[in-house]
VOMIZA-885257 format. One line per 2 residues: number of its first residue (from 1); their letters; for each residue x, y, z of C-alpha. Coordinates in nm, 4 decimals. Example, Ala and Ser with C-alpha at 12.3 -4.5 7.8 and 13.67 -1.06 7.14 Angstrom:
2
1	AS	1.2300,-0.4500,0.7800; 1.3670,-0.1060,0.7140
//
This chain:
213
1	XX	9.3424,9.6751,7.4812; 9.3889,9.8717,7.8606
3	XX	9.0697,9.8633,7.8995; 9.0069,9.4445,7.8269
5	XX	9.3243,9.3782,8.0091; 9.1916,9.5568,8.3651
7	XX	8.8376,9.3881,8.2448; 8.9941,9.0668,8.2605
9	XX	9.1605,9.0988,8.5612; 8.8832,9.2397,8.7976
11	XX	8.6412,8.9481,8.6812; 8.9439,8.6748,8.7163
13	XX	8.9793,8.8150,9.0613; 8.6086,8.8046,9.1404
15	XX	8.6267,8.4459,9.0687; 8.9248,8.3563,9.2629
17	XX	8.6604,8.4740,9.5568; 8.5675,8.1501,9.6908
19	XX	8.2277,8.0352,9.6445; 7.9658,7.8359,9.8426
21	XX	7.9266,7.4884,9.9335; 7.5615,7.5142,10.1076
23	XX	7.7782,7.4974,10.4407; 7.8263,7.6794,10.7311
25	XX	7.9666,8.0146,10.6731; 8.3577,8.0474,10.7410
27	XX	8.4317,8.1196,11.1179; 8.6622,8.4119,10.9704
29	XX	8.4654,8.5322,10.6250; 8.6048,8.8745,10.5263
31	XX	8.3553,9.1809,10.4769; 8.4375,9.5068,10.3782
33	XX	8.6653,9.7354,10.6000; 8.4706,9.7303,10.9192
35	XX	8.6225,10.0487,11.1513; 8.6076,9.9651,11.5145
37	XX	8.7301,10.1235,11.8233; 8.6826,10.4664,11.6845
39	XX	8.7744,10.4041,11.3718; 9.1376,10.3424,11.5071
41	XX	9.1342,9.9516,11.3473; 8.9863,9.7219,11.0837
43	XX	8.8464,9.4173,11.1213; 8.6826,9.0864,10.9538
45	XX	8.3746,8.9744,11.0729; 8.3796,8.6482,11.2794
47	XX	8.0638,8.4470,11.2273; 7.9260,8.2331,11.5001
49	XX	7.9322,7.8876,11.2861; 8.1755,7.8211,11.1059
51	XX	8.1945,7.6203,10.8145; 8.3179,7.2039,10.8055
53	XX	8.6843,7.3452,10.6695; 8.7433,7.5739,10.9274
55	XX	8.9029,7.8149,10.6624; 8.9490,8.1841,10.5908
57	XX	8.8664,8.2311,10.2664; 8.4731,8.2269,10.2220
59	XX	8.4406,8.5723,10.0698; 8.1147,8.7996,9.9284
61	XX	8.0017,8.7311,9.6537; 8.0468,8.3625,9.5406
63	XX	8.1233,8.2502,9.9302; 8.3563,7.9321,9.9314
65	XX	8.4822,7.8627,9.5407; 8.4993,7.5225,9.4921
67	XX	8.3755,7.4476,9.1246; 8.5796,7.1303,9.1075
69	XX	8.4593,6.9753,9.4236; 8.7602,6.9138,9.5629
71	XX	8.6654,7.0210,9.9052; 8.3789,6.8467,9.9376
73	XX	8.5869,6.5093,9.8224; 8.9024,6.5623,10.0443
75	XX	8.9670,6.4680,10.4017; 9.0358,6.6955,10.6580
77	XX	9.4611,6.6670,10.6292; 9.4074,6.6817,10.2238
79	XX	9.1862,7.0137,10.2553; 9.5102,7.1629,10.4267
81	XX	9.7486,7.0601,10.2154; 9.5251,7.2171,9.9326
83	XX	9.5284,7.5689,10.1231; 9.9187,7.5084,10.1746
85	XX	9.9670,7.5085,9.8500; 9.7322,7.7711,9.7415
87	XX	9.9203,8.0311,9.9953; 10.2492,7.9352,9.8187
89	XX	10.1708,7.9064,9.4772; 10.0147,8.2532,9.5718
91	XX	10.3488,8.3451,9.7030; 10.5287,8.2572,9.4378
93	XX	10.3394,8.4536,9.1771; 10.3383,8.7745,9.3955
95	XX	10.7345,8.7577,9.3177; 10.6959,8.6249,8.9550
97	XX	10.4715,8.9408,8.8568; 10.7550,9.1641,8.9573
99	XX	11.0179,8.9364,8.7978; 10.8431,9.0402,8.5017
101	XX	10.8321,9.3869,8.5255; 11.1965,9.4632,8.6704
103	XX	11.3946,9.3011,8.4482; 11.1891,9.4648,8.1385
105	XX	11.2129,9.7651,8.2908; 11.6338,9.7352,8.3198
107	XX	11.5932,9.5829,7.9740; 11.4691,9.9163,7.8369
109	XX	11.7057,10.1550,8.0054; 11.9648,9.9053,7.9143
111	XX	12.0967,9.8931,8.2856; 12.2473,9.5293,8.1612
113	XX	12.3591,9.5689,7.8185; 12.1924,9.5972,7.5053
115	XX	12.1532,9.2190,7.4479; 11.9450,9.1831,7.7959
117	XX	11.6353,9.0189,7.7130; 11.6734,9.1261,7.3400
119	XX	11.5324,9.2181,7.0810; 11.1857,9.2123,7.2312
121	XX	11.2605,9.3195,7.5310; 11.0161,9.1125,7.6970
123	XX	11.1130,8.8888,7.9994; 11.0005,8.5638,7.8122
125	XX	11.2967,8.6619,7.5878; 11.4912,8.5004,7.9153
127	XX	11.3929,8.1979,7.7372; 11.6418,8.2460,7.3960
129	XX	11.9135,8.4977,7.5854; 12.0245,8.3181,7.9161
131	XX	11.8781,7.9561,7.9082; 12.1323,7.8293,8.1190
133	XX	12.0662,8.1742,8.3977; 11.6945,8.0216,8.4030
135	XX	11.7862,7.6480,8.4270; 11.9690,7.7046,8.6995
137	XX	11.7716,7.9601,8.8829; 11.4362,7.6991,8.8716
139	XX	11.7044,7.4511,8.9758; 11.8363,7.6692,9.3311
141	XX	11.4418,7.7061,9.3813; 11.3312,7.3784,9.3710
143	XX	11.6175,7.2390,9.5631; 11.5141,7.5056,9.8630
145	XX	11.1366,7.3932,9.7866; 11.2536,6.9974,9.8480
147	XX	11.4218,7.0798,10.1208; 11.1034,7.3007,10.2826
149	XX	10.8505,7.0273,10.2262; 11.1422,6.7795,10.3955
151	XX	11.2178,6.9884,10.7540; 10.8320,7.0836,10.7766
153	XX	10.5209,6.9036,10.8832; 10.1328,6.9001,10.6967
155	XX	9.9900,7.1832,10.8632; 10.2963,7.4096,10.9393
157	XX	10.4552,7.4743,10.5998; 10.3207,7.8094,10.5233
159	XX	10.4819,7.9616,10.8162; 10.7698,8.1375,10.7298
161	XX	10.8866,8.1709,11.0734; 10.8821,8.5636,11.1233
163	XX	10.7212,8.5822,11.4387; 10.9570,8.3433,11.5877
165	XX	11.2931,8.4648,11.5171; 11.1466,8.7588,11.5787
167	XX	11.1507,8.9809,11.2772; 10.8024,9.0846,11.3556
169	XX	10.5999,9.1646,11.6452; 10.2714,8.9382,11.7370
171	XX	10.0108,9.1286,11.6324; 9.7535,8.8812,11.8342
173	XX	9.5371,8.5811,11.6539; 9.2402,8.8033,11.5218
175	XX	9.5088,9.0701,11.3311; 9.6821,8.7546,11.2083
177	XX	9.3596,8.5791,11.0697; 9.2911,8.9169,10.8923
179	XX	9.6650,8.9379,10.7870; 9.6362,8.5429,10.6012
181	XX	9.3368,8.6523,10.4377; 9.4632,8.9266,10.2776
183	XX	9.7604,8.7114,10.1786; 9.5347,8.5025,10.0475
185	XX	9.3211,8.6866,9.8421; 9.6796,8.8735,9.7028
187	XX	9.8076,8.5857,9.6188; 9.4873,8.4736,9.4791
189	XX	9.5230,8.7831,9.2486; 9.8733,8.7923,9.1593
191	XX	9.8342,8.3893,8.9971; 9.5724,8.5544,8.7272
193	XX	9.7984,8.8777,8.7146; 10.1057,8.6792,8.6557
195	XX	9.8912,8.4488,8.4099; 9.8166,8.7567,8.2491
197	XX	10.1326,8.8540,8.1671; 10.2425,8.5138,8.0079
199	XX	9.9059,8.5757,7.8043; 9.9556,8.8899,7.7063
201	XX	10.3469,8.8847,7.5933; 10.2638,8.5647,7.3764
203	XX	9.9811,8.7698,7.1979; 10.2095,9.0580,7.0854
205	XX	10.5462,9.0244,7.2519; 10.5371,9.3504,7.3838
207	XX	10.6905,9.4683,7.7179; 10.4366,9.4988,7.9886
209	XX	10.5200,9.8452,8.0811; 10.4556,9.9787,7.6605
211	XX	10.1186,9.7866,7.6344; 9.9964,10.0250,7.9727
213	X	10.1229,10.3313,7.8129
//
């Protein structure tokens, strides 16, 4: 079972690698670690041409993954708004794998009771123990979500706004184009992880944590 899990996973990633379009290659395609300056930084490679979309993302081996077509049939502003909502869907499940595990793991050291996510002990159990704790907590996020797509602009709503209030130093525009691609690609990985999850805990409702041991 471990071992078709992980195989699952590493070939759902590879796929998430986009694939190519017979374009241009990316203007920022990532390679593997590249040490320059002594070794001291790393690096993705930028390629002289870059591709129509003029997005990070065009990644060994598949290139720019696009099965669907969607960037071929999209304009410009639409291509964005795609990539937009990639980053935060990606976002999103990088928090929703660990609202998986942490709550099963105070589940099973009974940190919150006995009842807490019982008798399975599985977070889907959420589902039958606090309905109203789940309606409401998909209700607080979409309200913030409404109001993040109203105050922002196509184009600018991935940007959390760290830099600007400060809470992190500019690393320069090459560091941050390898920073969003790693982003990317994590949030790219966490969507099949959390998928996974969901998959898995249907199959046997089992916590995550007992089906690794």
């Amino acid at each position: 079972m471990k071992l078709a899990l992980l195989t699952t996973l590493v070939a759902g990633a590879a796929a998430f690698a986009p694939a190519s379009l017979n374009r241009g290659s990316t203007s920022l395609s990532a390679t593997r670690a590249v040490k320059k300056d002594g070794g001291k930084m790393k690096n993705i490679a930028t390629n002289e041409i870059p591709n129509e979309t003029g997005l990070v993302g065009d990644m060994a081996p598949l290139g720019f993954f696009d099965p669907a077509g969607f960037a071929a049939k999209a304009s410009p502003e639409e291509l964005i708004g795609y990539r937009e909502a990639e980053i935060m869907h990606g976002r999103f499940a990088q928090l929703a794998v660990l609202g998986f595990l942490l709550p099963e793991k105070y589940a099973a050291e009974g940190t919150f009771g006995d009842d807490f996510l019982a008798p399975s002990g599985t977070a889907l159990e959420v589902f039958n123990t606090n309905p109203v704790w789940l309606a409401l907590t998909l209700a607080v996020i979409s309200v913030l979500e409404t109001v993040r797509l109203l105050e922002t602009e196509p184009g600018t709503r991935t940007n959390a706004k760290i830099l600007e209030v400060g809470l992190y130093q500019d690393p320069g525009p090459e560091k941050l184009a390898e920073y969003g691609l790693k982003e990317l690609q994590n949030g790219r990985l966490a969507m099949l992880a959390f998928a996974g999850e969901v998959a898995q805990e249907l199959v046997n409702s089992t916590p995550l944590i007992e089906n690794l041991q």
